[in-house]
Structure formats: C-alpha cells, structure tokens
N, C-alpha and C positions, 0 to 999 in steps of 0.2 A: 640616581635621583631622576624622577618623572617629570619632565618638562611639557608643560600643558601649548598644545597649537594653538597657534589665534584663531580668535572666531574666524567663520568661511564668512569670508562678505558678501552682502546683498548686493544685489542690484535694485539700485533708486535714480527716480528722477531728480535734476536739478531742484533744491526744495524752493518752492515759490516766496515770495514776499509775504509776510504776513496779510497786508493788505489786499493781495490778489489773490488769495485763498480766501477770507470771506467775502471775496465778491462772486466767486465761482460756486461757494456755499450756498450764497443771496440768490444766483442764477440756479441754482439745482430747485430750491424749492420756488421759486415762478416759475420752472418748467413743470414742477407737479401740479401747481395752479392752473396752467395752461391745460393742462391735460384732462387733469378734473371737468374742466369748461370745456372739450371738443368730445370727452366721454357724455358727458349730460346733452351735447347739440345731437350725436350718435342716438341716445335714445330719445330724444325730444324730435326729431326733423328726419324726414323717411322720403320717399315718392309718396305712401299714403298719408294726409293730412291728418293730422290731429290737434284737436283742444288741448290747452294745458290740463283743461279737469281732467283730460281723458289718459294723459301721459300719469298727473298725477293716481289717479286710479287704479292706472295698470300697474305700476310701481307696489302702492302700499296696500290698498284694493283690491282684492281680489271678488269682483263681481258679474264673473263667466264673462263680460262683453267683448265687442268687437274690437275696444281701444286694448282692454286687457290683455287680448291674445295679439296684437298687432305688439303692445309695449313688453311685452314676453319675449318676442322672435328679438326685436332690435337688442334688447338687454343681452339674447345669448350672444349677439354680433357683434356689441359694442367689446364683451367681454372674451370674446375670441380675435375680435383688432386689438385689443391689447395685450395679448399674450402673443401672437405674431408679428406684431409690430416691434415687440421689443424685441425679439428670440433676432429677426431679420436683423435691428440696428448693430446688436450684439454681436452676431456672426460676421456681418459686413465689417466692423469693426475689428475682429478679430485677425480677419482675414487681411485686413490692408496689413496689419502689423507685422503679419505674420510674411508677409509677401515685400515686404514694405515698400507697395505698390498702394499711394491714395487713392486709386481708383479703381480698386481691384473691389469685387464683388463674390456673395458663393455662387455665382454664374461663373465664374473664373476656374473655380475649379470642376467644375462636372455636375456640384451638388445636386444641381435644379434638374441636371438633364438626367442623372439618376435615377432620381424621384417620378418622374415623369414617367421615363421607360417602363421603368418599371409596374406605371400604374397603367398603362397602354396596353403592357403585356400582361397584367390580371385581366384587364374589360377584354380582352381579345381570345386569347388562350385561354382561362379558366373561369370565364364566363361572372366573375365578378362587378356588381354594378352597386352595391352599397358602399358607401363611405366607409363605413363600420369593419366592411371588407378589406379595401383596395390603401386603409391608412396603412395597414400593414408590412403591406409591399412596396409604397414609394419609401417608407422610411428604413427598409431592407436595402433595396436600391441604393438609395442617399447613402448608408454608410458601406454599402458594398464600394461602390464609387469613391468615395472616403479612401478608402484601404486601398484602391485600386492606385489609386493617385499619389498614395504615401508610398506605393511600394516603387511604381514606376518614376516617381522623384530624386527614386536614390535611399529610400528609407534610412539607415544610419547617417549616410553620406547628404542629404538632402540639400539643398537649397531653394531660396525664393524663386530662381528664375525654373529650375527645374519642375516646381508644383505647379509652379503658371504654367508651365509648357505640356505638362501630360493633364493637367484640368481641361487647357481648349484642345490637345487632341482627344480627348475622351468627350468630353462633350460637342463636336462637329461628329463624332462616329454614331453619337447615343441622339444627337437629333436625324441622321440619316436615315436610324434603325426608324425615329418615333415618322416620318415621313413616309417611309417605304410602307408601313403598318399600315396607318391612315388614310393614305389615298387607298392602297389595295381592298383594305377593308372597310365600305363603307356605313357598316352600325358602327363597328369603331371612333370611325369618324362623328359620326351623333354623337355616341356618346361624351365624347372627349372634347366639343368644343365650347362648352359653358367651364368646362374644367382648366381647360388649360390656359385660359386669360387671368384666372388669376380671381376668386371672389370669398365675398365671405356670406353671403345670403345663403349658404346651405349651414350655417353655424347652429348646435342644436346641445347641448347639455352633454350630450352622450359623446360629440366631437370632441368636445373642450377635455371632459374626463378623460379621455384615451389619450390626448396629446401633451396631459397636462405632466403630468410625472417627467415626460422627458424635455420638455421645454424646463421645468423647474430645476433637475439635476443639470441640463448643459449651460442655465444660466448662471447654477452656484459654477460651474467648473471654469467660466468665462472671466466670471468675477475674479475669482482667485489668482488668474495667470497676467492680470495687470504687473505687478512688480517684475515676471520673468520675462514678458516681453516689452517691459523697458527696457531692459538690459541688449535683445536681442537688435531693438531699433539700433542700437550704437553699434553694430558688426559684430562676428564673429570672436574675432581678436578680441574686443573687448569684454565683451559678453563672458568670456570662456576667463579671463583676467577679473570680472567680477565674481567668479562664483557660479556663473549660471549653467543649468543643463541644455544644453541647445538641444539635442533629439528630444530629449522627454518634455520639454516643452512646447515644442514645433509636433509632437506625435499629440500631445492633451491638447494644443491649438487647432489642429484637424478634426481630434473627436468633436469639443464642444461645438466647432460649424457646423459638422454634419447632424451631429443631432439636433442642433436648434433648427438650422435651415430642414433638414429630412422631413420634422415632425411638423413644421411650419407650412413646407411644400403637400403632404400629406392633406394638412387640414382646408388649405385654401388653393393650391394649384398655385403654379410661380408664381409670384407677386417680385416683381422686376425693381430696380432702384431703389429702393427702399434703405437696403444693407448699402449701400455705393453712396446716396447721398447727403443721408441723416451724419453718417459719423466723420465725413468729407468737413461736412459743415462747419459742427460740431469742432475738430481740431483747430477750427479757424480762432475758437475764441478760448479755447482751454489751453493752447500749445498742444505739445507732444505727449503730454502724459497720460497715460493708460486708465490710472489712477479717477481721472476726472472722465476723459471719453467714455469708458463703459459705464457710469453709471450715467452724462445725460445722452449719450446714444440709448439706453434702457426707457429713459422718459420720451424721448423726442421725437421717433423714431414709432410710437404707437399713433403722437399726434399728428404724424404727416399719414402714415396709415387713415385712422379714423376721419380725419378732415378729407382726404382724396374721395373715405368709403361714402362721406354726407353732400361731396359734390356729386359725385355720381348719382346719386337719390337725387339730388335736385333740379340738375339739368335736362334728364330728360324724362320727366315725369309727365304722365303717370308709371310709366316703365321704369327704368335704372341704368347705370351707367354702371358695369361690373369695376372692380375697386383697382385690377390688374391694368386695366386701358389708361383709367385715368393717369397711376403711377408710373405709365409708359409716356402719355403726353406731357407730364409734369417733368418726368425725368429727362425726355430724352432732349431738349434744350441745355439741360440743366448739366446733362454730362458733357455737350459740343461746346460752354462755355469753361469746363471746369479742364477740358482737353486740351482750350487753347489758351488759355492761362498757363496751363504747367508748359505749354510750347511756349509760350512766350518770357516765361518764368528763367526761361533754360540759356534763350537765347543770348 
C-alpha cells in the first residue's frame, strides 16, 4: 500500500492582522495616486516653461508646435522614470533580501560598475557612440558581472557575506579599469560624462522599446521570488526546514537584479540610491514581508525617481539638474542617517 508524502511546505511570512492588511492595501493604492500626480508634474513642469493649453495639446493634440514636441520628449521621460524607477526599487529590494543586508544596493554587487565598464569600453575600443549601440554592452557587462559574482561567492556553496564581498572586490577592480580608460583617453572622457551621472533626458521611444522586454521579464521574476526569499530572511536552517531551495533561489535573485539593474543602467547611466532607499523605507512600514515590499518598492521608487528628475528641471533652469546628482544629494544624507541608526540600533 502507497502511502502519499505530505505536502512540501511553503515558506510564508508571519500572516498579518486582518486589519493591517487592508491598511497596507489602502497604502498601495495612495501610492499609485501619488505616482499618477508626480508622473502628470514629470510631463507638466520641465526647465522649459509651458502653459497648461500647451501640455494639454501636446498630450491629446497633435498640432506640429513647439509645446507638442517639447510635451513628446517629457512623455518619453516621464515613461522611461517609470520603468527605472521601478526595475532600481525592485532590484535594490531584491538584493537587501538576498544579502540581508538593509542597505545593501546593486552597487554592492558590481551590477553598476559592469554596466558601465562595459559601456566605456564600446565608446573607447569599438567606436560606439549611440545609445541604440552601447544598451547592448552594458547590459552584457551587468550580467557578465552577475555571473562573475555568483561564481566567485561560492556559487552552490554561496552566502550573503560572500556575494557582498566579491560584488565590492569586483567593482573597486571595474571602477579602476573605468578610471585608468578615462583619464588616458580623453574623447572617452567626453563622451562619458553626461552618461555616467545618471539621466534620463536622452529617453526616446526607441530606448524604452529595447529595454522594455527585459525590465518586464526581471520584473515578473522579482515578483515571484517574494515567498522564497521570506523563507531565506529567517536563515539557512530554516529556510532548508521550510521547504525552500536556497541555490535556486539566491541564483533567480541575482538574475532578476542584473537584469533589472543592467538594462536600467544601460538606459539611463547609474542612477545611485534609488535601489538602497526606496525599499529601506519602505520595510519601515510594511514589516518584513516580501510580499508587500516589492510591490510598493515597484510604485515608490519611480516616485522618488521622477520627483528628483522634476527638481532637477527646476532648480536650475533654464538648464537642468541631471536626475543621477540630485538622487546622490538626496541620498547620500539619507544613507549617513540610515547608517547610524543601525549603529545605534545595535548598540
């Protein structure tokens, strides 16, 4: 006689209160409200000024003008900060979990300096200077990097301090390379430094289209891996006593960073904090659970994007503040507080 095994158990988080489940509900869609309102300030509020008739127009309108093609650009901008905005909170989120380090970022692992290398060494070596070009080879880069970092962590064997540790020695190697490039070559150097702070004002239909497949496939695979890496937050031991696959979940939590973060860095050049402080935040008022973090790291996370991108427009116009600066000035307070809180947290 065939005696049937029990189910393999899941790994879940603690189940919340009923009551604090539709408050987290109630909070997901005011973050979509909120977002709606900084996507509409995105294409309404520029360095260049415009009328409402003239936003309106460019919008629904289509009558060749100056406002038309001005509310064109922003629309592709507003709609390229929200596909990296999210891809960044998603990845950043990903990666704390995965590391289960709060303030761990995909700068942690090499992701950015990947990307980057890699795209220093298309404008340098094979003479690429189109975006159309050079998306190709940072997001080559980014998941070279990836793999580089899963392998040198101990790949079967892996752990969180292990991936941190070969992410910063590979990225202090891969900014030396992008260093030694730059100063020597100086077109290089032209070339690369509108790119490498970080912006979205080269954002164009043709950008979005090429980046869009793979931000949308690393986003569904982010999504998915909330229940495996609740399990992985509670340790090894436990994890492996829930059920969970620790390699194959720590291997699918690498891809989807690299791809989000590759084709992210690809499209707009690092964009710094983002990933590190949205979903920092974020954990502050959903708890631990994976569950809730990735999807409002998915909303919140384009809104600190596109509001940094509409301070930049406005400070210092008629010129612009690129979107990378601002999210360096905004963040980098924001992580010397968040540093000494966990020092002080510990003490």
């Amino acid at each position: 006689m065939l005696v049937e095994s029990p189910p393999e158990p899941r790994a879940e988080a603690p189940p919340a209160p009923p009551g604090r489940r539709a408050i987290r509900a109630v909070g997901l869609l005011l973050s979509l409200v909120v977002l709606v309102l900084v996507a509409s300030a995105s294409i309404a509020i520029g360095a260049k000024e415009l009328s409402l008739a003239q936003v309106w127009h460019g919008l629904f309108e289509d009558t060749g003008g100056y406002g038309d093609v001005v509310v064109a650009e922003r629309l592709s901008r507003t709609l390229l900060g929200l596909l990296a905005g999210a891809a960044l909170g998603l990845s950043g989120a990903v990666l704390q979990a995965l590391t289960r380090n709060p303030l761990a970022d995909p700068g942690l692992l090499g992701i950015n300096a990947g990307a980057s290398a890699a795209v220093v060494t298309a404008m340098t070596f094979f003479g690429v200077t189109s975006l159309s070009g050079y998306v190709w080879f940072a997001f080559a880069g980014a998941a070279a990097v990836g793999a580089l970092v899963w392998v040198l962590g101990g790949s079967r064997g892996t752990t969180p301090v292990r991936l941190a540790l070969a992410g910063t020695a590979i990225s202090a190697a891969l900014y030396g390379y992008l260093q030694a490039v730059m100063i020597t070559d100086q077109a290089a150097l032209g070339k690369m430094r509108f790119w490498t702070v970080g912006s979205l004002a080269s954002a164009d239909n043709e950008t979005i289209l090429q980046v869009l497949p793979f931000l949308a496939a690393g986003t569904l695979l982010a999504l998915s891996l909330a229940r495996p890496l609740n399990a992985l937050a509670m340790g090894d031991d436990t994890a492996k006593a829930l059920g969970a696959h620790l390699n194959r979940t720590r291997a699918l939590a690498m891809l989807a960073a690299t791809v989000l973060c590759g084709a992210t860095t690809a499209a707009c050049g690092p964009i710094v904090f983002v990933g590190l402080m949205v979903p920092h935040i974020v954990r502050s008022f959903t708890g631990p659970d994976l569950r809730w973090i990735l999807p409002y790291a998915t909303i919140l996370s384009p809104v600190l994007l596109l509001g940094s991108d509409v301070v930049g427009r406005i400070v210092a116009r008629p010129s612009e503040l690129q979107v990378g600066i601002v999210t360096a000035i905004i963040g980098g307070p924001v992580f010397i507080y968040l540093v000494r809180r966990r020092r002080t947290a510990q003490l």
